[in-house]
ZALO-716452 format. One record per residue (C-alpha): x, y, z; residue number from 1. Coordinates in Angstrom, 1 decimal. Layout:
N
      xx      yy      zz  num
       X       Y       Z  NUM
...
//
This chain:
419
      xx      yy      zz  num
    78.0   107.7   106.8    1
    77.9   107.2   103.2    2
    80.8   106.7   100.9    3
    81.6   108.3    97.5    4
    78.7   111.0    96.4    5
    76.2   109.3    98.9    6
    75.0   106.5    96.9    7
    74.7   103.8    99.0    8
    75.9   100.6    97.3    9
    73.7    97.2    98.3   10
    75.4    94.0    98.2   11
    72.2    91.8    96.4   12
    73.3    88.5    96.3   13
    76.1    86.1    96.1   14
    76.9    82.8    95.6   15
    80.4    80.7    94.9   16
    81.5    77.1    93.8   17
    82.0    74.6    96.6   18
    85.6    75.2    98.3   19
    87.5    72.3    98.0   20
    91.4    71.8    99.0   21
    93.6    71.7    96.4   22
    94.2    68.3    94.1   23
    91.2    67.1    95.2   24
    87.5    67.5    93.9   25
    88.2    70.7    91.5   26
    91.7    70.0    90.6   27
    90.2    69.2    86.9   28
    88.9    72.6    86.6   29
    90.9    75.8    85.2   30
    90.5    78.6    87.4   31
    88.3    80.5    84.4   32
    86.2    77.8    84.4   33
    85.1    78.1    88.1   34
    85.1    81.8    87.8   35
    82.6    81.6    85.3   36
    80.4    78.9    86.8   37
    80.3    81.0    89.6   38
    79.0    84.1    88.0   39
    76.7    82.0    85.5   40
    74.7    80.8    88.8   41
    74.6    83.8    90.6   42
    73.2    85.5    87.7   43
    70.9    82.8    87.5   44
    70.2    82.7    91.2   45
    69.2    86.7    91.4   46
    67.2    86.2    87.8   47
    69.6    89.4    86.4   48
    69.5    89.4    83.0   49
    73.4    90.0    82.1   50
    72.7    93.1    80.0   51
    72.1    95.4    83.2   52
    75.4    94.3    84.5   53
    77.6    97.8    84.0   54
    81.5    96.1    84.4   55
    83.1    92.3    86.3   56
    85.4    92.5    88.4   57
    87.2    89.4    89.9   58
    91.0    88.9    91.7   59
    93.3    86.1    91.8   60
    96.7    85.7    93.4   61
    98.1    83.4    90.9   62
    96.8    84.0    87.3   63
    97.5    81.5    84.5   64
    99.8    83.0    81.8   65
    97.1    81.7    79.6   66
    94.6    83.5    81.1   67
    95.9    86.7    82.8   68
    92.3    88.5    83.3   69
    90.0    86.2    84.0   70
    87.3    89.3    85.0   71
    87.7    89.7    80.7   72
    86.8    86.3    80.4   73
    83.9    86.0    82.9   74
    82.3    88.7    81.2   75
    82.3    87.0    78.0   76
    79.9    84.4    78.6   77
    76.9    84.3    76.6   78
    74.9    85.7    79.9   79
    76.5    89.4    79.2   80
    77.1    91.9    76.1   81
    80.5    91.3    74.8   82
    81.0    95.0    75.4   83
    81.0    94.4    79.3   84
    84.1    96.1    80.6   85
    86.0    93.9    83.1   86
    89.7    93.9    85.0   87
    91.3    91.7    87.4   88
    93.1    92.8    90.2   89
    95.5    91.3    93.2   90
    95.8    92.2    96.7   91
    96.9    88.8    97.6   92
    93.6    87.3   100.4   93
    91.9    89.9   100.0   94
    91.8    90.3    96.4   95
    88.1    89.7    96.6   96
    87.4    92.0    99.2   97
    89.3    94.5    97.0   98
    87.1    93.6    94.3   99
    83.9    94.4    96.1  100
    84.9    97.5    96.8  101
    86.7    98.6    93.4  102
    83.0    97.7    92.4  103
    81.3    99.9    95.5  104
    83.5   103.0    94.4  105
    82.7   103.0    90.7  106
    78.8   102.9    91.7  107
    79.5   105.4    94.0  108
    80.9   107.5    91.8  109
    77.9   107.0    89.1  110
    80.1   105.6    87.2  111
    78.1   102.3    87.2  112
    74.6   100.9    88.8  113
    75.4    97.1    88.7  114
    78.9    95.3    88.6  115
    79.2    91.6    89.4  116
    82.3    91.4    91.4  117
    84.4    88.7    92.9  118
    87.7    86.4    93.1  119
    89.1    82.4    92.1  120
    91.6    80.8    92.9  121
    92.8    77.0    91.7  122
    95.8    76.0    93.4  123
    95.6    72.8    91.5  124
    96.1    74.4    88.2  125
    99.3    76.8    89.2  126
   101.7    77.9    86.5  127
   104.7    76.0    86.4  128
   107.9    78.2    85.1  129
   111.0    77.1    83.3  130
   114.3    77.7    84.9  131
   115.6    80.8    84.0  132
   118.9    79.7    81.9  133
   116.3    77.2    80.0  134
   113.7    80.1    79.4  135
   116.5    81.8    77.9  136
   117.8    79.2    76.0  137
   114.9    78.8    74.5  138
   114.5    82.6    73.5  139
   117.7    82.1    72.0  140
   116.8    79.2    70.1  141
   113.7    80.7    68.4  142
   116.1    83.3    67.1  143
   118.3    80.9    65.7  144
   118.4    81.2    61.4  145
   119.4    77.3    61.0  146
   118.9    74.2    62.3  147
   122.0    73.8    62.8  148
   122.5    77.0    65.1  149
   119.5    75.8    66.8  150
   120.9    72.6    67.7  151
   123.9    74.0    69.3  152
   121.9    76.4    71.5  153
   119.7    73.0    72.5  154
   123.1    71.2    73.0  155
   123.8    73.6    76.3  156
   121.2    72.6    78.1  157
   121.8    70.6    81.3  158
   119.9    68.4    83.4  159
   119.7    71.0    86.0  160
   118.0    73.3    83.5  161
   115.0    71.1    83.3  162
   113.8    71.2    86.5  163
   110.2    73.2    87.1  164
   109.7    76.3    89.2  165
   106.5    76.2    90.5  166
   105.4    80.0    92.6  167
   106.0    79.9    96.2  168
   104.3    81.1    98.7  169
   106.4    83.2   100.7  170
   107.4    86.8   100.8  171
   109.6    88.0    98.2  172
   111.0    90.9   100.2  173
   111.6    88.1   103.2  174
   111.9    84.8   102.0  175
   109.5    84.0   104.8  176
   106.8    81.9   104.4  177
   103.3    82.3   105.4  178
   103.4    79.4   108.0  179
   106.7    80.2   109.2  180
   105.6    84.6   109.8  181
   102.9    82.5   111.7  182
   105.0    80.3   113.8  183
   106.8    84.1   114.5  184
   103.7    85.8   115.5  185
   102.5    83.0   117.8  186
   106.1    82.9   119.8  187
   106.0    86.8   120.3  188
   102.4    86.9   120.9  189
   102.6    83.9   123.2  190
    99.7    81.9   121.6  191
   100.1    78.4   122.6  192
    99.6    75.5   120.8  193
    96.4    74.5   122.4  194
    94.9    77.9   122.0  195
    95.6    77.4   118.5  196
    94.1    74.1   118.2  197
    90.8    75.0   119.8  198
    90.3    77.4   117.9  199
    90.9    75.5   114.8  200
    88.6    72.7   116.1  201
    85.7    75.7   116.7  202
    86.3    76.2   113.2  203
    85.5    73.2   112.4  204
    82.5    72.5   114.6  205
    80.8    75.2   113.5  206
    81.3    75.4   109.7  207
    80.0    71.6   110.2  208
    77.1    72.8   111.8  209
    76.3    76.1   109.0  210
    76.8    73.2   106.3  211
    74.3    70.8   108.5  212
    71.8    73.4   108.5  213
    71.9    74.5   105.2  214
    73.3    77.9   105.5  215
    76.8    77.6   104.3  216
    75.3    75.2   101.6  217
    72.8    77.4   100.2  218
    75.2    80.3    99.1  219
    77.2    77.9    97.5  220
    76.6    76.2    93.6  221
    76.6    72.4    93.0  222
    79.4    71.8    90.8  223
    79.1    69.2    88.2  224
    82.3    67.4    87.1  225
    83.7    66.9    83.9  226
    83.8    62.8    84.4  227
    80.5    61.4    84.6  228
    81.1    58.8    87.1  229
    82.5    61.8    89.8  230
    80.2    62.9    92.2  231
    78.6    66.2    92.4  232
    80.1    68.3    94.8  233
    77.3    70.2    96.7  234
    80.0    71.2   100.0  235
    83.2    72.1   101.1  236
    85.3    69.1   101.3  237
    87.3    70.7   104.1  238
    85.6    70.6   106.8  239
    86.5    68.0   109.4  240
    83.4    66.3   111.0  241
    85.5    63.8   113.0  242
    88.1    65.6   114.3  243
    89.3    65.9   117.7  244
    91.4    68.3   119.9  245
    93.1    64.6   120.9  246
    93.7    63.9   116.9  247
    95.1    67.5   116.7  248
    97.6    67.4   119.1  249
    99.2    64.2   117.6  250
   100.2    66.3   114.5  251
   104.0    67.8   114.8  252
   104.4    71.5   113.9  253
   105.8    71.9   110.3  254
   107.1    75.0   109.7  255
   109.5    74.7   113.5  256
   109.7    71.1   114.1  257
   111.2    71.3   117.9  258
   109.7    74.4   119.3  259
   106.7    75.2   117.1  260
   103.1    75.1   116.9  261
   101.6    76.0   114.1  262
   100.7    72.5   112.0  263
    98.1    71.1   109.4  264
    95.3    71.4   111.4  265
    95.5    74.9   112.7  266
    96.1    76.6   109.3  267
    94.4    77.0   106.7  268
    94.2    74.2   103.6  269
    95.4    75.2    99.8  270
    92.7    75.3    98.1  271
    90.3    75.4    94.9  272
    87.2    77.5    94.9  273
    85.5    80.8    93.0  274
    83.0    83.3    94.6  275
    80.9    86.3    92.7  276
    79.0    89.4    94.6  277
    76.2    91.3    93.0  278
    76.7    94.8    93.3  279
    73.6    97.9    92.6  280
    73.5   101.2    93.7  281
    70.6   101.5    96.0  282
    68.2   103.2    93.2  283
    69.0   100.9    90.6  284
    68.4    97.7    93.0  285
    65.2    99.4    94.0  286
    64.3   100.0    89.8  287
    65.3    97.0    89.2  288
    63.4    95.2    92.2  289
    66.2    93.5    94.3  290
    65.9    94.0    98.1  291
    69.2    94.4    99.7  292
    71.3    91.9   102.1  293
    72.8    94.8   103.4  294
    75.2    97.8   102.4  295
    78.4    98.4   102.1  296
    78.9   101.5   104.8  297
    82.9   101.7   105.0  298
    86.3    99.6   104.5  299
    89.8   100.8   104.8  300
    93.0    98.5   104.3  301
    96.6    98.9   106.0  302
   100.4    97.6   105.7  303
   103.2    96.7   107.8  304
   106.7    95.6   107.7  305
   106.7    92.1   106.2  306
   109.8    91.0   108.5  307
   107.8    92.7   111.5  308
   104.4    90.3   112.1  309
   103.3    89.6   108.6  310
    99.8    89.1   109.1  311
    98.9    91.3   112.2  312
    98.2    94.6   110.0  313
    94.2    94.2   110.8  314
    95.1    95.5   114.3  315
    95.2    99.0   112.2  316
    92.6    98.1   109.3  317
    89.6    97.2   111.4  318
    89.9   100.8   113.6  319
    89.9   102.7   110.2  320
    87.4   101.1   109.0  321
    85.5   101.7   111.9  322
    86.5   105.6   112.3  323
    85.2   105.8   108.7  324
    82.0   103.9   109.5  325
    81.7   106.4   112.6  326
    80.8   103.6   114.7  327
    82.8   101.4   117.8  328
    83.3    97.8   117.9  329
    80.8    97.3   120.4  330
    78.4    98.8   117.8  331
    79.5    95.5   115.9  332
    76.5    92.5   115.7  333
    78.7    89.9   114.3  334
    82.2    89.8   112.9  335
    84.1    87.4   110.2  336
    87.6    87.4   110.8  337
    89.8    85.5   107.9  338
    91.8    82.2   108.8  339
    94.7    82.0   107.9  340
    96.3    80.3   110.5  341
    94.5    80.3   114.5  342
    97.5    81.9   115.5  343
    96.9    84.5   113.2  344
    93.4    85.0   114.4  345
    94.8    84.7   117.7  346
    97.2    87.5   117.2  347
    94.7    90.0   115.7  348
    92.6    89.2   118.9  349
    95.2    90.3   121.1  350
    95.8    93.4   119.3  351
    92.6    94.5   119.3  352
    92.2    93.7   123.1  353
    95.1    95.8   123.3  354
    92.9    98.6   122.4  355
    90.4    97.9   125.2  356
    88.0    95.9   122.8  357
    86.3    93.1   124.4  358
    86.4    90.2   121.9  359
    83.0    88.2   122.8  360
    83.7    84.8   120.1  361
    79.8    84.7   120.3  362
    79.8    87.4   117.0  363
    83.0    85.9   115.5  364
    83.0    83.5   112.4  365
    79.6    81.9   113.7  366
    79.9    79.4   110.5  367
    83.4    78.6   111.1  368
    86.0    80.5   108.7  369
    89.0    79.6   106.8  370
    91.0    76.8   108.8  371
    87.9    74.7   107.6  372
    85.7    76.3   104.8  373
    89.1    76.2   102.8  374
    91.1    79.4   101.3  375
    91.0    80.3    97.7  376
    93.2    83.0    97.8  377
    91.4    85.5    95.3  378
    88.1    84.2    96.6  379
    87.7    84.3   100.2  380
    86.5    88.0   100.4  381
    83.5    87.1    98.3  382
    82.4    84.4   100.5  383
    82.9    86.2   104.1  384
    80.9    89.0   102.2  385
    78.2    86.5   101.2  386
    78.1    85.1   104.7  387
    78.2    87.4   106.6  388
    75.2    89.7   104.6  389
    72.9    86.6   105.0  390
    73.7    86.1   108.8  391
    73.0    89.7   109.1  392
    69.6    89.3   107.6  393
    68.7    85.9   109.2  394
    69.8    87.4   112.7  395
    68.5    90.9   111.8  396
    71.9    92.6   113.1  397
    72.1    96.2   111.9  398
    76.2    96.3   111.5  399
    78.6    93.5   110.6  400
    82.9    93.6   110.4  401
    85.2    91.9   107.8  402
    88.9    91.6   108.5  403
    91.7    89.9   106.4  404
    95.0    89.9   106.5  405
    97.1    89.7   103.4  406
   100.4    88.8   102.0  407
   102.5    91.6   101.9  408
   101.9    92.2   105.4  409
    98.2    94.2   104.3  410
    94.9    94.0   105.8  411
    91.6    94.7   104.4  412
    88.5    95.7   106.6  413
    85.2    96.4   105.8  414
    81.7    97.8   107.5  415
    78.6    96.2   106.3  416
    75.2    97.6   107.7  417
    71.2    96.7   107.1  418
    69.3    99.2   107.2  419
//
């Protein structure tokens, strides 16, 4: 089944910065700047030049106030026209996801042959806000005609004022945070604690073994610090080589301290990373000379009640994806199911075995995921979509699944197919 006016829409390449937790190896970078770097390389990598790129499209979760579309300022790099359309967008984790397929309906359309697409996030570099009563103080005081009325405006401010609020991240329609919705949906799903860590430590394992091999590592672009005397940073700095299900289970739950289960090691890292997809309608890649990793056949996305199981909508995104695909999940060659937390994961299994669907781990996240790759928010769905097309080809599977959940209580799901 093919989407839109039946252009079929090829994912061509991708390629994203290392993922590195937050504070650490990137926290010297602005988001922009690793937004950019990303798309520079991939450009390079696919030998594109920038002037056949139609529109950029990129997500992030937390924008700088400097820097509000960052898509605007990706495609003003030297590499493109300076009258390359572009827009950001936000649907929390799957923002780049969202992207992709923002990018797959314009093509569709004939609205556009080529669009680089993709997401950034820099959890090192998040806006810090001013309290409220200083913000408007301050508004006040720019208004002020005298120095003297500007004084007495400064004079109100207390100590209290001064303090920084930095975004949190938790539901605003709950007050719930991610961890603790996790430490929910692991009690009413009854997903133990060492379910949870064995499936973090599979994470592990195997995104150690992708990055041994070269397969994680090839998709992604050295980065070059700023300092001379840093190191390059050619991998994920995540990924936990030395861990052990013994070192796991030493670590005390943090979002329930007496009864819970969800800690550090079974949840996802903050983190610091930027991915880009290239996009072509299935003519223009063939004009142009690109052979396809795969294309995109269907996605769908889905909601549910925040205070219900935040991050369990999948259960419903992946089954209308797969409806509109007109295929079943046994069709399914390999599947890369988003990290946030193994309880999570461990959830969306249960749901979908609910349904009758036989979840054989040997298809799912065969490069690890999240818990150790790391989780940019805006950037995950452009690495899962770069992984999974290249496992696809190397493995020569015909259909491949991508689910997220989201903040908000969303989902995103997509259908990728070869041939």
């Amino acid at each position: 089944m093919s989407p839109g006016n039946g252009r079929r829409v090829a994912v061509v390449a991708g390629c994203r910065t290392p993922f590195c937790k937050s504070g650490t190896a990137l926290k010297d970078a602005r988001a922009v700047d690793l937004a950019r770097y990303a798309a520079r390389e991939l450009l390079e990598r696919a030998n594109l030049d920038g002037a056949e790129v139609d529109e950029v499209i990129f997500g992030q979760v937390v924008p700088s106030a400097l820097v509000p579309n960052v898509a605007r300022e990706v495609s003003l790099l030297p590499q493109f026209p300076k009258e390359t359309p572009a827009f950001s967008l936000n649907r929390a984790c799957a923002s780049a996801g969202q992207a992709i397929t923002s990018a797959q309906d314009q093509i569709a359309l004939g609205h556009a042959n080529v669009i680089l697409a993709g997401g950034v996030e820099s959890l090192s570099d998040i806006p810090i806000l001013a309290s409220r009563r200083l913000a408007d103080i301050l508004i006040e005081a720019s208004k002020a005609k005298t120095l003297s009325q500007r004084l007495g405006v400064f004079s109100r401010i207390r100590p209290r004022d001064l303090i920084p609020v930095s975004p949190a991240i938790a539901e605003p329609s709950t007050g719930e945070s991610m961890g603790q919705s996790a430490e929910k949906m692991a009690k009413e799903n009854h997903i133990g604690r060492d379910a949870q860590d064995r499936w973090a430590l599979r994470s592990h394992q195997y995104a150690a073994k992708g990055t041994a091999d070269g397969r994680l590592t090839a998709e992604i672009a050295p980065w070059f610090p700023a300092r001379g005397d840093a190191p390059v940073v050619t991998q994920d700095n995540g990924i936990r080589t030395d861990t052990s299900l013994e070192q796991m289970a030493k670590l005390k739950p943090v979002f329930d301290r007496r009864y819970g289960s969800v800690t550090a090691a079974n949840s996802s890292p903050l983190t610091d990373g930027a991915s880009a997809v290239l996009l072509m309608g299935e003519d223009a890649a063939r004009t142009l000379g690109y052979e396809p990793l795969a294309f995109i056949r269907s996605y769908a996305v889905a909601a549910v009640d925040p205070g219900w199981q935040l991050l369990q909508a999948p259960v419903w995104a992946v089954p209308k994806a797969l409806e509109r695909a007109g295929i079943a999940w046994q069709d399914l060659g390999l599947i890369e199911v988003h990290e946030a937390f193994a309880a999570q994961v461990l959830s969306n299994f249960t749901g979908w075995a609910e349904k009758g669907w036989e979840i054989d781990e040997d298809r799912i996240n065969v490069m690890g995921g999240s818990i150790a790759i790391g989780h940019p928010f805006g950037a995950t769905g452009g690495r899962m979509v770069t992984t999974l097309a290249n496992e696809m080809r190397r493995r020569d599977v015909q259909l491949g699944l991508i689910s997220i959940c989201a903040q908000g209580g969303m989902a995103f799901a997509m259908v990728l197919e070869r041939r």
